[in-house]
N, CA, C and O atoms as a MOPAC input file, in Angstrom:
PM7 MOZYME 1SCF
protein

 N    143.08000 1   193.82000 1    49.21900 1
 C    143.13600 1   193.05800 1    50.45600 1
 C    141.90300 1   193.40100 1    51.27800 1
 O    141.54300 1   194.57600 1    51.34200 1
 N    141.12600 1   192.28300 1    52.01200 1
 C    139.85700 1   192.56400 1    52.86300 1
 C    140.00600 1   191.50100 1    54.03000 1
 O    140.83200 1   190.60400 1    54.19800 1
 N    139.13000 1   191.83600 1    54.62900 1
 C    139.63100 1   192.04300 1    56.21600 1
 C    138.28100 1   191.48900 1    56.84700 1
 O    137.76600 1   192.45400 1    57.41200 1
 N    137.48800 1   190.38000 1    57.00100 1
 C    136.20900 1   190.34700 1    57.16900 1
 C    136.56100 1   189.55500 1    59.03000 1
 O    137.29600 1   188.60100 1    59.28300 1
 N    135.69700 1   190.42200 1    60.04900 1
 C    136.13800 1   189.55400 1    61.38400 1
 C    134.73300 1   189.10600 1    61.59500 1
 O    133.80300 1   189.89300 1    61.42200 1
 N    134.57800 1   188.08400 1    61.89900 1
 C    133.24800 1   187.71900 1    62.53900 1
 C    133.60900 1   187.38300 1    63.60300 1
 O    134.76400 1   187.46700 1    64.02100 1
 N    132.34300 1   186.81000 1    64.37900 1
 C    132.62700 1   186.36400 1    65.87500 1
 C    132.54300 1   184.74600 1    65.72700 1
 O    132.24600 1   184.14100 1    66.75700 1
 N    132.72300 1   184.16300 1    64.82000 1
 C    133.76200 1   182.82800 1    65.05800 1
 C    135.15600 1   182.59400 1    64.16300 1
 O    135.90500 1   181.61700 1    64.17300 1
 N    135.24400 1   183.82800 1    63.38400 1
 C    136.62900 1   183.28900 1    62.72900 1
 C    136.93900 1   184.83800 1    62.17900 1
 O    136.22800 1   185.80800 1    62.44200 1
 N    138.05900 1   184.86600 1    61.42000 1
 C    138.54100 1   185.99600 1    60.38700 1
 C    138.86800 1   185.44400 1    59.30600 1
 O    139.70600 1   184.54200 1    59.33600 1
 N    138.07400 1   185.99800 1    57.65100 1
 C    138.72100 1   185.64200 1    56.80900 1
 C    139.40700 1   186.72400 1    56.38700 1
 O    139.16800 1   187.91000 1    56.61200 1
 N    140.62000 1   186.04100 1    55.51200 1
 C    141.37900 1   187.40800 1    54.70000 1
 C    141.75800 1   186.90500 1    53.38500 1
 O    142.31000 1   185.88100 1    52.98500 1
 N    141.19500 1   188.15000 1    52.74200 1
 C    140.58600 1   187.55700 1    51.09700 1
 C    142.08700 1   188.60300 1    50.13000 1
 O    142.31300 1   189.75000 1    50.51500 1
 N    142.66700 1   188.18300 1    49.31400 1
 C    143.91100 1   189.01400 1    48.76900 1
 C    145.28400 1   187.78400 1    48.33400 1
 O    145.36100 1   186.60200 1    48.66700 1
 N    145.85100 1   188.27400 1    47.83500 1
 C    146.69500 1   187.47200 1    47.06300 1
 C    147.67200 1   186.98700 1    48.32600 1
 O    147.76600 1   187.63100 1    49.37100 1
 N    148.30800 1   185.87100 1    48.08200 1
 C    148.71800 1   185.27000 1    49.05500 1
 C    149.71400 1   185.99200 1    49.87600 1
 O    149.98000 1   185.64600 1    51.02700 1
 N    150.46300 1   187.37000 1    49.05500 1
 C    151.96800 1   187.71300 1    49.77500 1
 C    151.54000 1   188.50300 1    50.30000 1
 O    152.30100 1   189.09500 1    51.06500 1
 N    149.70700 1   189.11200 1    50.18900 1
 C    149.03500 1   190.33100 1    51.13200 1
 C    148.43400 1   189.55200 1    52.29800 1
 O    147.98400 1   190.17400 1    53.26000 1
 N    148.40400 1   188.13000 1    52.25300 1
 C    147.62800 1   187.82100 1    53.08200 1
 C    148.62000 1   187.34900 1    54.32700 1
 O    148.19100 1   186.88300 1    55.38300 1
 N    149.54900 1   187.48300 1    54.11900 1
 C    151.25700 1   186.78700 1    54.61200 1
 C    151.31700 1   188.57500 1    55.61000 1
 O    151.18200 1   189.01200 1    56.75300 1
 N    151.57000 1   188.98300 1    54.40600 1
 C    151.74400 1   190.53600 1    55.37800 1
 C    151.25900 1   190.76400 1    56.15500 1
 O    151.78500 1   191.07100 1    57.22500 1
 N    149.66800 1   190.68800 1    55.86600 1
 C    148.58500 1   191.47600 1    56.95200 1
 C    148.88000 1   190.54400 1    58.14800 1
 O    148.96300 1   190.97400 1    59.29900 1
 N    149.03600 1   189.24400 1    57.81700 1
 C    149.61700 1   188.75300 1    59.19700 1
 C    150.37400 1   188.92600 1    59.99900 1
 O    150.04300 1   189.35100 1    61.10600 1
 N    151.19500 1   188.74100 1    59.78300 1
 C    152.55600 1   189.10000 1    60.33400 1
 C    152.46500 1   190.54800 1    60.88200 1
 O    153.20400 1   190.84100 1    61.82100 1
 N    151.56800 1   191.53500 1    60.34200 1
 C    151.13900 1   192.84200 1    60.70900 1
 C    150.21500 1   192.80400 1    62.09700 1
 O    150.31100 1   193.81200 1    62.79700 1
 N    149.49600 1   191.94400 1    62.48000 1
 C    148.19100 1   191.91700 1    63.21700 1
 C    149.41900 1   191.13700 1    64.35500 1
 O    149.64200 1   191.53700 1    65.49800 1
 N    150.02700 1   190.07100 1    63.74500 1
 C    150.66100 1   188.99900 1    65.05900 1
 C    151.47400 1   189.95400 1    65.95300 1
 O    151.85100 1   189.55700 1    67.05500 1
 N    151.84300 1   191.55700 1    65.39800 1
 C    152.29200 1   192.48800 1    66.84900 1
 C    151.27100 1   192.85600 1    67.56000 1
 O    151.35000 1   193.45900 1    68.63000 1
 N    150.24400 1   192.50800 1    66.99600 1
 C    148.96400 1   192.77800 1    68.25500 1
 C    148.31600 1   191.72400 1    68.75200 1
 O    148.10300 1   191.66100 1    69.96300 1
 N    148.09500 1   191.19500 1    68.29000 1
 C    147.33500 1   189.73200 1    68.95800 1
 C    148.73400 1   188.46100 1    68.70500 1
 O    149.60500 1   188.46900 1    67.83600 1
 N    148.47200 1   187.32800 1    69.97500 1
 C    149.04100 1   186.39100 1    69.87800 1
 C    149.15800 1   185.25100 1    69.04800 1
 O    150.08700 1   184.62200 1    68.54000 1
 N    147.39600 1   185.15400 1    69.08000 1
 C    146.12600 1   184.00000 1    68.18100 1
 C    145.66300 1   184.73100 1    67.57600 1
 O    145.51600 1   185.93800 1    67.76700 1
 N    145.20800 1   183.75000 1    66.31500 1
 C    143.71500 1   183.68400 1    65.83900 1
 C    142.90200 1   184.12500 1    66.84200 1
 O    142.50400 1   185.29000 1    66.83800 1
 N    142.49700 1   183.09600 1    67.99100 1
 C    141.40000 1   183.33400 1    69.04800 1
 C    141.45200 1   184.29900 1    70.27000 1
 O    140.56100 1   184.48400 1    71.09800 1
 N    142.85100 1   184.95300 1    70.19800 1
 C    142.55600 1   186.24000 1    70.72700 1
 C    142.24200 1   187.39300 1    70.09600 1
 O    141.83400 1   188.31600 1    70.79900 1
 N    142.35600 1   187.57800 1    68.72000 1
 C    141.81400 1   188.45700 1    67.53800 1
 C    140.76900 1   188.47400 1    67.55900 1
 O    140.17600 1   189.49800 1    67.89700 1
 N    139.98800 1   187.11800 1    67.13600 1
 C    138.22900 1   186.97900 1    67.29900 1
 C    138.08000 1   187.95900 1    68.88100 1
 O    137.64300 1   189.10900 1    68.83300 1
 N    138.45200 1   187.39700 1    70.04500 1
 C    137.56100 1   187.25800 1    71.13700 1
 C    137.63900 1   189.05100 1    71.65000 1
 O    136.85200 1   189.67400 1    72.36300 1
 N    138.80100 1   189.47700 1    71.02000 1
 C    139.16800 1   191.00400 1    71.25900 1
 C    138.00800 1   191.96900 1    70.41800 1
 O    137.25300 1   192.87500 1    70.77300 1
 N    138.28700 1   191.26000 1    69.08300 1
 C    136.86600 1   191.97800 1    68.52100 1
 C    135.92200 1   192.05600 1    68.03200 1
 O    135.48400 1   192.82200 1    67.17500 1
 N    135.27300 1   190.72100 1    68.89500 1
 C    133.57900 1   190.74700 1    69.45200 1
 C    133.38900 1   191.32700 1    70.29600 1
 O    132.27800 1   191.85900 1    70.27700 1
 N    134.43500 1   191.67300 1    71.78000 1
 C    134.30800 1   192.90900 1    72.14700 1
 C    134.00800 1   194.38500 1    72.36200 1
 O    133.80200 1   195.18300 1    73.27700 1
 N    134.11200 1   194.31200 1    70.72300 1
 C    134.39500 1   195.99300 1    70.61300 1
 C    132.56500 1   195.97500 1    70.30300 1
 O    131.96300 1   197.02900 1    70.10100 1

């Protein structure tokens, strides 16, 4: 599973039931997609 954030999108590269997870993992931290990006171009 990989994890690539740029500052206009996130891809996530991994078999579909890792890519399901990692979601559902991140959506207790961010709301969006576009609050994920905008949080970390931030950093």
């Amino acid at each position: 599973m990989k994890v690539y954030v740029h500052d206009k999108g996130i891809i996530l590269v991994g078999k579909a039931w890792e890519v399901l997870q990692k979601l559902k993992e991140y959506h207790r931290e961010h709301a969006t997609v576009a609050e994920w990006v905008q949080k970390s171009a931030q950093k």
